[in-house]
C-alpha positions in Angstrom: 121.8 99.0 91.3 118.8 97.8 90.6 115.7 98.8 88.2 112.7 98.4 90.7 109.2 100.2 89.8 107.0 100.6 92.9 104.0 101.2 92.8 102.1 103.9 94.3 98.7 105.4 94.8 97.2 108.2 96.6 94.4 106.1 98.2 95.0 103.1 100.2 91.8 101.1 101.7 92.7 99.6 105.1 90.9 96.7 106.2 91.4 96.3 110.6 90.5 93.4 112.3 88.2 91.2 109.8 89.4 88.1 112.3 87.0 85.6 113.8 86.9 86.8 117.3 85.3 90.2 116.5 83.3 89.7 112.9 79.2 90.1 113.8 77.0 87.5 112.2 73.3 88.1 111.6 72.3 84.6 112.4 73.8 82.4 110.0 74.6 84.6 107.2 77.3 87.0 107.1 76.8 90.7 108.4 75.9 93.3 105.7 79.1 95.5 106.7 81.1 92.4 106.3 79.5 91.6 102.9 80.2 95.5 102.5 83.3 94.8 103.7 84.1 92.1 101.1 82.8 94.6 98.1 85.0 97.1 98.9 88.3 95.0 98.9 86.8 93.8 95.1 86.3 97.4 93.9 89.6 98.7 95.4 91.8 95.4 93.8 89.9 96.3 90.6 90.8 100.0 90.4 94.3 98.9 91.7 93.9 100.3 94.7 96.4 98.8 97.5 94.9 96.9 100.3 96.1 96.8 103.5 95.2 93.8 106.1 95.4 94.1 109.6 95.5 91.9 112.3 95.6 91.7 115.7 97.9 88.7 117.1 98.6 88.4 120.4 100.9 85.3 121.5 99.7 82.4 123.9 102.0 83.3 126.6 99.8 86.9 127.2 103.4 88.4 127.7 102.1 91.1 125.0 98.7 91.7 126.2 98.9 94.7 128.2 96.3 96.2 129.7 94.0 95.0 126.5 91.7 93.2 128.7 91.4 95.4 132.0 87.8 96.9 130.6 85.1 94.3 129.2 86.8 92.9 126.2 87.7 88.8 126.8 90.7 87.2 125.5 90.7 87.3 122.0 92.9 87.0 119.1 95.4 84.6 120.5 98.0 83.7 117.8 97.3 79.9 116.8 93.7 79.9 118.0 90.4 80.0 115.4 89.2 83.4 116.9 92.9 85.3 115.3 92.3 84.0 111.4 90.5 86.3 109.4 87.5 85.7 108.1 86.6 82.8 105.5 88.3 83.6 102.1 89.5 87.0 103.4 93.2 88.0 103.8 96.3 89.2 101.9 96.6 87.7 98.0 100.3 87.3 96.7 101.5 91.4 97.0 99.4 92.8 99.6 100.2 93.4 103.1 99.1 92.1 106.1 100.4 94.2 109.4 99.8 92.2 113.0 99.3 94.9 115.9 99.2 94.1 119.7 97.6 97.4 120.2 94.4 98.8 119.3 95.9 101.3 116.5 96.8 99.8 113.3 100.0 102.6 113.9 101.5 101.6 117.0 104.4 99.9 117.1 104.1 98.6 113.6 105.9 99.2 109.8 101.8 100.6 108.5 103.4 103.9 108.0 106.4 102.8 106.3 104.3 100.7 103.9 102.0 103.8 103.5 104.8 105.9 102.6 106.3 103.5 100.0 102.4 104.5 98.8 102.9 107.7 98.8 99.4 107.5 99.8 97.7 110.9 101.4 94.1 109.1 102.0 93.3 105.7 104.1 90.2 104.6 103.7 89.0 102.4 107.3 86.5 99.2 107.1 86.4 96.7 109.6 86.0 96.3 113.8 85.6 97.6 116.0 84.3 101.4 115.0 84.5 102.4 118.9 88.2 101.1 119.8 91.0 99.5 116.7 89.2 102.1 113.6 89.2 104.9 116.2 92.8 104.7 117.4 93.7 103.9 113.9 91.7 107.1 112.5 93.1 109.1 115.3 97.0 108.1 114.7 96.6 108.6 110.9 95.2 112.3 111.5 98.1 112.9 114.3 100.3 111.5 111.0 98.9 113.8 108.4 97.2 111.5 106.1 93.5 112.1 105.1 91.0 109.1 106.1 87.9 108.0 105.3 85.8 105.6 107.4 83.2 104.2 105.7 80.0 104.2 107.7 78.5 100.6 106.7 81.5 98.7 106.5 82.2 99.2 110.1 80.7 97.6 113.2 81.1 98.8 116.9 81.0 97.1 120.1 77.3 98.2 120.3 75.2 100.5 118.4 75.9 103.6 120.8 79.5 103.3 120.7 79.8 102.6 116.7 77.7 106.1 116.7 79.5 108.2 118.9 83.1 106.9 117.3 81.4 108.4 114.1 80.7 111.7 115.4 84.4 112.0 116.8 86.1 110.9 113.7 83.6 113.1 111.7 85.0 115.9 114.4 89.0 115.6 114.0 88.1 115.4 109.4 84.3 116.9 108.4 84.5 115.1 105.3 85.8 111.9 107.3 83.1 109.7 107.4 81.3 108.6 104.1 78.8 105.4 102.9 80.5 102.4 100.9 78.9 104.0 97.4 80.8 107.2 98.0 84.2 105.0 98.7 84.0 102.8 95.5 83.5 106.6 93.6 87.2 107.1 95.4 88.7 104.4 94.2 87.2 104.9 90.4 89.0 108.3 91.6 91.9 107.7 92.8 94.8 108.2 90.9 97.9 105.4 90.4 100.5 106.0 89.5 103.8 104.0 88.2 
């Protein structure tokens, strides 16, 4: 038998998509929500609060694209090219997870709720892309799953400014309390309790 302490926490911040092919720029300088992004990964690490990476890989054959691409979206994330590596000096450090998905919901099909209830976490907090398709389905499947979550308003970007919008209001309608501002998120994780 052996003597293994794992760590849990109520609160677990869950970063979607932060890859290449979807990240908006704001010329040459990074996007504030990606800069929001970035501070909110610092401030959950330093209250200990776990981090979870996704990304979604699909392979070069296509064989797991489904019908990904049969509305506007291009090709995107194929495994091996630029466009599927996270973002500059973004990612997983030695202990945190990264989850691959081939579908928009950070849920489907992968071990996210396993890892969340090795957590025993309750609450996910959401940043990342986009608000209007991967945070929505990923919101919507952790409500149908029971756990509390928290999109943070300016650490998401949408697929335009109308769509980021409405996918607030219909998050904000499944959880009233669901969608809150990057201040009131770093107050969770100062919050948020961890255990041993």
């Amino acid at each position: 038998m052996h003597d293994i302490t794992i760590p849990t926490a109520d609160t677990v911040l869950i970063c979607i998509d932060v890859q290449r092919d979807f990240v908006p720029t704001a010329g040459s300088d990074e996007s504030p929500e990606v800069s929001t992004i970035r501070s909110l990964v610092h401030d959950a690490r330093a209250s200990k609060i776990p981090v979870v990476f996704i990304r979604e890989v699909h392979h070069p054959t296509l064989v797991d694209i489904g019908r990904e691409v049969d509305g506007v979206e291009e090709l995107h994330c194929i495994d091996g090219t630029p466009g599927a590596a996270f973002i500059d000096e973004f990612g997983p450090l030695a202990g945190e997870y990264e989850v691959r998905k081939r579908r928009y919901s950070a849920f489907f099909n992968t071990d996210l709720d396993t890892i969340l209830r090795g957590y025993k976490a309750t609450t996910v907090v959401l940043v990342g892309g986009l608000t209007d398709v991967c945070v929505h389905y990923t919101a919507v499947d952790a409500h149908q799953l029971d756990y509390h979550f928290r999109v943070v308003n300016d650490a998401v970007y949408g697929s335009s400014e109308a769509a980021h919008t409405a996918a607030l209001n219909a998050m904000a309608y499944l959880q009233t309390s669901s969608v809150i501002d990057a201040r009131q998120a770093a107050e969770l994780f100062t919050g948020a309790q961890i255990k041993a």
